[in-house]
Each structure stands twice: as structure tokens, then as C-alpha cells.
C-alpha positions as CSV (number, residue, x, y, z in Angstrom):
1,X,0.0,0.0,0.0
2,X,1.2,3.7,-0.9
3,X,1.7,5.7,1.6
4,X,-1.0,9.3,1.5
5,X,0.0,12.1,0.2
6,X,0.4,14.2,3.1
7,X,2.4,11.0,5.0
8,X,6.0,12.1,6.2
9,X,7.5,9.1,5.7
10,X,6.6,9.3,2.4
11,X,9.7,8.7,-0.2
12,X,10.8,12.3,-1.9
13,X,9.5,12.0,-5.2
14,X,12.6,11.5,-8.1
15,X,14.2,15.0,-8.9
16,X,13.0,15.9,-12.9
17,X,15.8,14.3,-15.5
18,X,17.4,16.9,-17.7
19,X,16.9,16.2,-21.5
20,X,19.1,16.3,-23.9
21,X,18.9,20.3,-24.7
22,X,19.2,21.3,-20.8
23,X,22.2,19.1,-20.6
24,X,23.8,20.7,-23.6
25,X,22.8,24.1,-22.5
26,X,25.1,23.9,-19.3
27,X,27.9,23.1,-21.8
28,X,27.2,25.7,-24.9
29,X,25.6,28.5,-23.0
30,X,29.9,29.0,-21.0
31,X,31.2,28.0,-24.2
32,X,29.9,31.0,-25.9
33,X,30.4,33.3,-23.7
34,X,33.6,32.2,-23.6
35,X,34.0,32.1,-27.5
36,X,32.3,35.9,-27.3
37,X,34.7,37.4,-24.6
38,X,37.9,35.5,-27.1
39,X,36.4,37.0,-30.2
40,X,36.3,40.8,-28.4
41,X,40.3,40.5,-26.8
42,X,41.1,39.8,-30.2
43,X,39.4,42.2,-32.3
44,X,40.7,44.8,-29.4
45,X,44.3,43.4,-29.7
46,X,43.9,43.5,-34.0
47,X,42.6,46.7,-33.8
48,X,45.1,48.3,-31.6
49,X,48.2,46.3,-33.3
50,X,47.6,47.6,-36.9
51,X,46.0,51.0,-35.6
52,X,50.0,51.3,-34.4
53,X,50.7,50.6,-38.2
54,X,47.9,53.6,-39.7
55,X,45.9,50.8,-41.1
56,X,42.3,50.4,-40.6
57,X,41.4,47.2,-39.4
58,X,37.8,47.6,-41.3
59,X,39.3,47.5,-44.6
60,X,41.3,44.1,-43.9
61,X,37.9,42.5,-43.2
62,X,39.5,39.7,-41.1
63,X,37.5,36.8,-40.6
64,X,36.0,35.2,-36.8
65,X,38.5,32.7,-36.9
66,X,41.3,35.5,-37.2
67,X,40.4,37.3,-34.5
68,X,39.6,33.9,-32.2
69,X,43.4,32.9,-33.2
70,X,45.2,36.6,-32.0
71,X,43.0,36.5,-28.8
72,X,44.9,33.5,-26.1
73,X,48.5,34.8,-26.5
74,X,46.8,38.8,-25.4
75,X,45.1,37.7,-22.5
76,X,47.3,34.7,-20.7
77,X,49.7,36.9,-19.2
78,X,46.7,38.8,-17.2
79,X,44.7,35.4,-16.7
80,X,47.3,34.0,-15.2
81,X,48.0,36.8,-13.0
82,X,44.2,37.3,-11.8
83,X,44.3,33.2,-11.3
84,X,47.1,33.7,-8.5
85,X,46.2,36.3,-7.5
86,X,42.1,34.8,-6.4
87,X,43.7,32.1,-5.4
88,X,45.7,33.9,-2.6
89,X,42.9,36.1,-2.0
90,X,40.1,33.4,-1.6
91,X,43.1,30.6,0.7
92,X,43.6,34.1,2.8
93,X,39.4,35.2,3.2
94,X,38.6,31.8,3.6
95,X,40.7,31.5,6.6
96,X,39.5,34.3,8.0
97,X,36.4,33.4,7.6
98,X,37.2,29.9,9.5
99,X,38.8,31.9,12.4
100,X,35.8,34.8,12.9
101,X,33.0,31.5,12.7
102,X,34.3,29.7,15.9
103,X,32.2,30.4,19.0
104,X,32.8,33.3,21.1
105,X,33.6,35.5,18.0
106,X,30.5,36.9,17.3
107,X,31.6,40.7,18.8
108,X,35.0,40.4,16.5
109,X,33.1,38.8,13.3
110,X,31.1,41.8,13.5
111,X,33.5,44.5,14.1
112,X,35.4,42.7,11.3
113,X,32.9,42.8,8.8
114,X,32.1,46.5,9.3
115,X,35.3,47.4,8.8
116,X,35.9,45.4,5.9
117,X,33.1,46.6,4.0
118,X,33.9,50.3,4.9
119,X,37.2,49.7,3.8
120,X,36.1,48.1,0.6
121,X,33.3,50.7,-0.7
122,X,36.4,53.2,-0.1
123,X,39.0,51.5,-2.2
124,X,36.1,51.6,-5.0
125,X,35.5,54.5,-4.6
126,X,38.8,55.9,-4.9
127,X,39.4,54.1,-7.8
128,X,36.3,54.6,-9.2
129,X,37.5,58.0,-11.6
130,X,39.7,55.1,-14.3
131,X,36.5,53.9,-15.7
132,X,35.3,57.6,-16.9
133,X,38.9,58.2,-18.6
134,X,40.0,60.3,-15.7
135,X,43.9,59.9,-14.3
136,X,44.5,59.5,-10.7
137,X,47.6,60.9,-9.2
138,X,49.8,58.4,-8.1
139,X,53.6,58.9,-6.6
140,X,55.0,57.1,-9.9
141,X,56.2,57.8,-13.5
142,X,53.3,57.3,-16.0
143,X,55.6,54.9,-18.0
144,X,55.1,52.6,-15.1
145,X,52.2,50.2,-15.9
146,X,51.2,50.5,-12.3
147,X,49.9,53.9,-13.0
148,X,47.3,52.7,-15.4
149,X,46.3,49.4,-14.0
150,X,47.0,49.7,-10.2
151,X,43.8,52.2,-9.8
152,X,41.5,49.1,-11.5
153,X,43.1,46.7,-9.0
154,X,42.5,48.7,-6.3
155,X,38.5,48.5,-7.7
156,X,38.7,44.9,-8.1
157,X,40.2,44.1,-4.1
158,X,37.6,46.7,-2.9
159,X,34.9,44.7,-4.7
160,X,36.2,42.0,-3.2
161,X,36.7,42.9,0.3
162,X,33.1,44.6,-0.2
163,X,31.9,41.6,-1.1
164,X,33.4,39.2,2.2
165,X,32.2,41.7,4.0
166,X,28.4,41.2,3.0
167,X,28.8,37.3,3.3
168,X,30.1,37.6,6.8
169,X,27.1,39.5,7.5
170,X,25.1,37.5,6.0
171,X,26.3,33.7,8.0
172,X,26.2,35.8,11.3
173,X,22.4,36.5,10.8
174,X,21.8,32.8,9.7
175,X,23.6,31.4,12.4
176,X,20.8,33.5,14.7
177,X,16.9,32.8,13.3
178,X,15.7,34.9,16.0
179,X,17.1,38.4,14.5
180,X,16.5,37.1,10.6
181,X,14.8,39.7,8.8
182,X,14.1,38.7,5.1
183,X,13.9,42.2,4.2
184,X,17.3,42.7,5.3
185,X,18.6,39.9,3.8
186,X,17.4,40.0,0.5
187,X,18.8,43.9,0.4
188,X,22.2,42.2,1.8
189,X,22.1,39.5,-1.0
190,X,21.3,42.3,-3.6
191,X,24.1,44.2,-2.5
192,X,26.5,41.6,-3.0
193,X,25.3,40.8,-6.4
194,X,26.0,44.1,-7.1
195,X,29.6,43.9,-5.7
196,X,30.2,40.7,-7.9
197,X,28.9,43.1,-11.0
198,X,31.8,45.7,-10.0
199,X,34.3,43.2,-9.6
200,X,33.7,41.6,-13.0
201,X,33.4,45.1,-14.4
202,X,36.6,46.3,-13.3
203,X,38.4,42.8,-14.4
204,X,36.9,43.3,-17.9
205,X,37.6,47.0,-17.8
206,X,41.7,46.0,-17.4
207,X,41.9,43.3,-19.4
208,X,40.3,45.5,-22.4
209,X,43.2,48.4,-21.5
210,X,46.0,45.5,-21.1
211,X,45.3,44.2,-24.6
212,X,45.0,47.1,-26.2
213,X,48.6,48.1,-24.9
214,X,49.7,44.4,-26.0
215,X,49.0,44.9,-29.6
216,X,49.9,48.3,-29.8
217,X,53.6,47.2,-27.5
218,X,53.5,44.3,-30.3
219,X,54.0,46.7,-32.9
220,X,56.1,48.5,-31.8
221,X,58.5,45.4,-30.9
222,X,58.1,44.4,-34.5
223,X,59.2,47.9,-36.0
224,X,62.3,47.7,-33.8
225,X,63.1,44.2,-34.6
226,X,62.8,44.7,-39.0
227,X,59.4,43.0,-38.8
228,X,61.3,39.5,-38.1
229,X,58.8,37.0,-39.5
230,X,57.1,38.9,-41.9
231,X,57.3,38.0,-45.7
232,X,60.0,39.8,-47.5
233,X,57.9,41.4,-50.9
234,X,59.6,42.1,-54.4
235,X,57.3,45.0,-56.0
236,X,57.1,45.1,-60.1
237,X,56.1,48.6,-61.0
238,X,54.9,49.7,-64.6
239,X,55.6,53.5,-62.8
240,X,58.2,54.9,-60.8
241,X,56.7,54.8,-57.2
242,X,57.0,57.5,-55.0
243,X,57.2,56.5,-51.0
244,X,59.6,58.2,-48.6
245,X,60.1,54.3,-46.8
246,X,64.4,53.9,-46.1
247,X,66.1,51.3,-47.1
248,X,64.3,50.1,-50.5
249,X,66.2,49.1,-53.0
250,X,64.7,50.8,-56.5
251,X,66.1,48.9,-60.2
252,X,65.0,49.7,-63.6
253,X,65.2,46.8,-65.3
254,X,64.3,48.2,-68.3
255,X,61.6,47.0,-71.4
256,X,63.3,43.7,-71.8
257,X,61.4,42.4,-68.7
258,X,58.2,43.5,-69.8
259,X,55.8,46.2,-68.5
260,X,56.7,45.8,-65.1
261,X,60.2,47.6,-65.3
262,X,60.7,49.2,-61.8
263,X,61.8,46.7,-59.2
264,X,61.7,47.5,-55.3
265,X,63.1,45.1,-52.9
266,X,63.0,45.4,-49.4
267,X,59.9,45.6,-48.1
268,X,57.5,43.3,-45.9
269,X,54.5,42.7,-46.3
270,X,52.3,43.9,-43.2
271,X,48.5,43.0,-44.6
272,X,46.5,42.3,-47.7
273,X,42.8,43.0,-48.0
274,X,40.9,42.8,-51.3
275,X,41.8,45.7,-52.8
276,X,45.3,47.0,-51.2
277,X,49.1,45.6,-50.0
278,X,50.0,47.2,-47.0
279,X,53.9,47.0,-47.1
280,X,56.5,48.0,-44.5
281,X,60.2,48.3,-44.8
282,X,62.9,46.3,-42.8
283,X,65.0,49.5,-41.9
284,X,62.6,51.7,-40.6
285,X,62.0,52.4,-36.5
286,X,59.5,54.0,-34.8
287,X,60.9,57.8,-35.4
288,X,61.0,57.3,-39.5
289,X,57.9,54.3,-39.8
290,X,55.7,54.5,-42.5
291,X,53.2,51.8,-44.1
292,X,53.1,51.8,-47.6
293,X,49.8,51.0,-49.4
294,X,50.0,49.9,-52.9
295,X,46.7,49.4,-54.5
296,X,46.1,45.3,-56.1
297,X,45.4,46.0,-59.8
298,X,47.3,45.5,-62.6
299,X,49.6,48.6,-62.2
300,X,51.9,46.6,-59.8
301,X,52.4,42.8,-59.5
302,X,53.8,41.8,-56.1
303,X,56.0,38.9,-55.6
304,X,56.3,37.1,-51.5
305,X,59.4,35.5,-50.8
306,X,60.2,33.3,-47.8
307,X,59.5,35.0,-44.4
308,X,62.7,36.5,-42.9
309,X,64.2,34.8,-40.1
């Protein structure tokens, strides 16, 4: 005999099996926004590296994959750096937190927690400014990359602390029923949803400035160092050409080689789109560097040799 409805001892009905398309949602819906948050480092990176260069990243109409493929070398150094760093920070609160939940240290969880979260709104606040393109003063050259990035961090740990804060306050009041007010607590657990928004804000916010600096520090390194890697180009002119790039190496062959009687050699090829070659030259730096555009008709035929080593 079953057991009535109402009966306690009555086995828990089965929890609901997932089909197939929640089961695959808990799989696609990270992926994507993984995918999405790839696909926007890189096009920031892409952007920022051939913005260096004066070309306009519209006009090379580079494809998803392309941008995908620039994106994990950009943002690994700062992953890895935020990865350490939470670690520490979440072995160091959650100790903390182990200490102020023994008995007896309801006074000092209290005190703590106060303290923490005034501390915390502070640091955000004074950090705040970065995020509307303001500059905070700070006792350092502004060459140092702590003067750009140290007044995000200091967002991010506030955020943080902010947020321990709020779930201190939050165990002490579940820990005593008698002075739960749900009022209170659902304004507690509001604020600290909003304290995870700031900290993911401030995160994103940095890693958008640090890759933009990457690829624009990326082409810089490659105007200093010849544009090692890049394809060296061999340009067949019917017409002079006139460019004020050093170090190209100009020959008139003459008619016997055709139409195509002015040869330049020593440039590298930087990007192609459907309708121009953006060329560089190997001897230019970053006081003389110029990006050459040559239009892809049939007034030039361009010739890629093996990349330089």
C-alpha cells in the first residue's frame, strides 16, 4: 500500500531528468560566452596592433577565426596573473572566515565585517574615476604600468573585500533565526550581487586596456626588430613609385622584362585586403615608420618570398 500524500514518511519524489537540450545548454551556453569574450580581446588586440601601423582594421575585413586565433596569447599573461592572485585572495578570506565563525567570535566577526566593507566601498570609490577616462595621481612615472592598471586593481580588491564583507554579515544573521529579517537579507544578497557586477566590471575593464597596450607594445617590438617573421615582398612597377620608406632598394630593369620595369626590394609585407598591399620596410624604427599602401590592380604585380628569419 502507498503511503497518502500528506504522510512524512513518504519517499521524496525522483528529482526531474534533464533532457538532452538542458544538458547541452550547461555546456554551450559557458562556451559562448567564452567564445564571445575571445572574439572581443582579439578584435581589441587586432585593432590596436595595426592602428599602431595607420591601417584600418575595417578594410582588412579579417574573418572570426582570425580574430579567435590573436586573442589567447593577449590575455594569458593577465589570466594568469588574476588566477594567483584569487587564489591567494580566496586561501587568505577563507581563513579568515574559518577563524571569525568559531564560538565566542561573534563581537569580533562583527567588528570585522564592518570594517571590511567600509574599507572596501572606499578603495572603490577611490578608484572609481579610471572607468570615466580620468587619471589619478599616483607617486610614480606614467611609464610605469602600475599607474594605469593599479587604480582598476584597487576597484577589483575593494569589490572583493566589499563583497566578504556582505557574506560575513550575512552567515552571522543565519547562524541567529531569532534576528532574521528577510527584508534585510534579501537587500544584503542584492548588494552583494552588485559587488560581484563591479568586480567583474573592473576585471573586464583592465583586461580591455591590457590588450590594447599588447598589440599596440607588439607593434612596436616588431618595428624595432625589422618586422622578423614577416614575408619579405619584391614589387614590379609599370611606374616609378613614389614612398619616402628607407632602405628600398629601386632597379629599372628596363623594357626587356616586360611592362613591369621598376623593381623595389625590401619591403614586408604587413597586410593584404581585397583591394590593397599594406607593405613596411625592414630599416625603418619607430621615429621614420611608414606603411606603404600599394593598390592590387594591374599597375603593380607583387612577388612574397620566404619569411625573414
Amino acid at each position: 500500500m502507498s503511503a497518502p500524500p500528506g504522510d512524512p514518511s513518504a519517499p521524496a519524489p525522483p528529482p526531474p531528468s534533464l533532457g538532452l537540450l538542458a544538458k547541452a545548454a550547461y555546456v554551450v551556453a559557458p562556451g559562448t560566452a567564452v567564445i564571445g569574450l575571445l572574439y572581443y580581446f582579439g578584435s581589441v588586440y587586432t585593432d590596436a596592433y595595426y592602428a599602431a601601423f595607420g591601417v584600418p582594421p575595417s578594410d582588412l575585413q579579417l574573418s572570426v577565426q582570425a580574430y579567435l586565433a590573436r586573442s589567447p596569447d593577449a590575455i594569458f599573461g593577465p589570466v594568469w596573473f588574476l588566477l594567483v592572485c584569487g587564489l591567494a585572495v580566496l586561501l587568505v578570506l577563507g581563513r579568515v572566515g574559518h577563524v571569525l565563525a568559531r564560538p565566542g567570535n561573534a563581537r569580533r566577526r562583527r567588528m570585522v565585517y564592518r570594517s571590511l566593507l567600509v574599507v572596501g566601498l572606499l578603495m572603490a570609490m577611490l578608484g572609481f574615476p579610471v572607468f570615466f577616462g580620468q587619471r589619478i595621481p599616483l607617486p610614480f612615472p606614467e611609464s610605469w604600468w602600475v599607474t594605469e592598471y593599479v587604480p582598476i586593481l584597487v576597484v577589483a580588491a575593494g569589490a572583493t573585500l566589499a563583497f566578504f564583507a556582505v557574506q560575513q554579515r550575512l552567515q552571522r544573521r543565519a547562524d541567529d533565526p531569532a534576528r532574521r529579517d528577510e527584508t534585510a537579507e534579501r537587500m544584503w544578497a542584492a548588494s552583494g550581487a552588485l559587488l560581484i557586477g563591479l568586480l567583474a566590471m573592473s576585471l573586464f575593464f583592465g583586461m580591455t586596456r591590457y590588450v590594447g597596450d599588447a598589440g599596440e607594445g607588439d607593434a612596436l617590438s616588431a618595428i624595432d626588430g625589422g618586422h622578423a617573421g614577416s614575408l619579405r615582398v619584391v614589387v614590379y612597377s609599370r611606374i616609378p613609385l613614389t614612398h619616402d620608406a628607407k632602405g628600398i632598394d629601386h632597379h629599372d630593369v628596363g623594357t626587356a622584362k616586360g611592362p613591369y620595369r621598376y623593381q623595389y626590394t625590401g619591403f614586408r609585407l604587413l597586410a593584404k585586403s581585397r583591394s590593397r598591399f599594406y607593405l613596411v620596410s625592414h630599416a625603418s624604427r619607430r621615429t621614420d615608420h611608414m606603411t606603404v599602401v600599394l593598390p592590387d590592380d594591374d599597375t603593380v604585380r607583387v612577388e612574397l618570398k620566404e619569411a625573414v628569419r
